[in-house]
Structure formats: structure tokens, C-alpha cells
C-alpha positions in Angstrom: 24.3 -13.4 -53.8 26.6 -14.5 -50.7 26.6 -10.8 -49.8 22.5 -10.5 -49.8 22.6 -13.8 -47.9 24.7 -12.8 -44.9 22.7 -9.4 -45.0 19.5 -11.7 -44.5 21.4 -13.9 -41.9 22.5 -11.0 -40.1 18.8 -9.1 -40.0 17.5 -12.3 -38.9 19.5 -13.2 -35.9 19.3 -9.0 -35.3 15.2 -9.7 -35.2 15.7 -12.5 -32.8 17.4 -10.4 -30.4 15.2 -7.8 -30.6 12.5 -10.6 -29.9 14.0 -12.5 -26.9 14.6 -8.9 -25.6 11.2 -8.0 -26.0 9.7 -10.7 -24.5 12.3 -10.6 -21.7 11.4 -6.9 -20.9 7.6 -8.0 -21.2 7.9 -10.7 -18.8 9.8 -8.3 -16.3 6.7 -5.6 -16.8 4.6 -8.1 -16.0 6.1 -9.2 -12.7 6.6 -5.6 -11.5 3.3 -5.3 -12.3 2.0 -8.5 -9.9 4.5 -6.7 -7.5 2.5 -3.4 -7.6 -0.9 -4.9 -7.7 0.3 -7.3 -4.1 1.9 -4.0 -2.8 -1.2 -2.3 -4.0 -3.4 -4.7 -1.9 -1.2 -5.0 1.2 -1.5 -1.0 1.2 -4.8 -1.4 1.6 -5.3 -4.1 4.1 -2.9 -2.1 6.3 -4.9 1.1 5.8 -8.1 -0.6 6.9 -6.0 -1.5 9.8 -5.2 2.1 10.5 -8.6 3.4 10.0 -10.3 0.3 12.7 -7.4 1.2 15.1 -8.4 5.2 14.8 -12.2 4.2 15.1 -11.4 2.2 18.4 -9.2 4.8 19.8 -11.4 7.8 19.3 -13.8 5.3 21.2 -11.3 4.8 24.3 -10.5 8.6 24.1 -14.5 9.4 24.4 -14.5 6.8 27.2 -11.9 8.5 29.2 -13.3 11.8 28.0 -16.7 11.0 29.7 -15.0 9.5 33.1 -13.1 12.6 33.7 -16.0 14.6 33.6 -17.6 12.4 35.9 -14.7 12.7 38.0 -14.8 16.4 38.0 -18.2 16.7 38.5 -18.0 14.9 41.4 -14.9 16.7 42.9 -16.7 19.7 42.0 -19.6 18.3 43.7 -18.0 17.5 46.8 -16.2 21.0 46.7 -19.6 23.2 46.5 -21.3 20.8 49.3 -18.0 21.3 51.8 -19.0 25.5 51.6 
């Protein structure tokens, strides 16, 4: 009977490792978790950075684009109207 006793003692403080484990390894799944889902959301405020900063440099680069053509047509302009 003392035999089946420490068996059960033994099973039961083996189960209450296993628990506290378990719910240790749970709670660290669950941070990493909140850490994906912030890095997750920081990813894509700092894409929609990128993309606004593309958008307003394609702009600039069509701006300067458009005044070097102007500035050619004129040279060219001034060129043709010299012969």
C-alpha cells in the first residue's frame, strides 16, 4: 500500500510539473505572440511611410522632369533663333 502511495505521490507532483511547464511555455507563446502582432504593426506603419515617401518623390522627380524640358526647350529655342 506504501508502495501504490508514493507511486501516486510521485505521478502527482510529475503532473504538476508538467502543468507549471505548460502554462509557463503558454504564457511565453503568448508574449511572442504580442511581440509579432506589435512588430507586425510597426512593419506596416513603416511601409506606409515607404510607399508616401515613393509617392512624393516620384512627384519631385516629375517636377524636375518637366523643368528640364522646359529648360531645353528653351536653350533649343534660343539655339534655332541664333541661325
Amino acid at each position: 500500500m506504501n508502495d501504490i502511495r508514493a507511486a501516486a505521490e510521485a505521478l502527482l507532483q510529475t503532473a504538476q510539473i508538467h502543468q507549471q511547464n505548460f502554462e509557463t511555455v503558454t504564457t511565453e507563446l503568448q508574449n511572442i505572440k504580442q511581440r509579432q502582432i506589435e512588430s507586425d504593426q510597426r512593419f506596416e506603419i513603416m511601409l506606409a511611410e515607404f510607399r508616401q515617401l515613393k509617392i512624393e518623390s516620384d512627384i519631385r522627380f516629375n517636377g524636375l522632369q518637366t523643368e528640364i524640358r522646359r529648360a531645353l526647350d528653351r536653350l533649343l529655342n534660343q539655339q534655332n533663333g541664333e541661325t
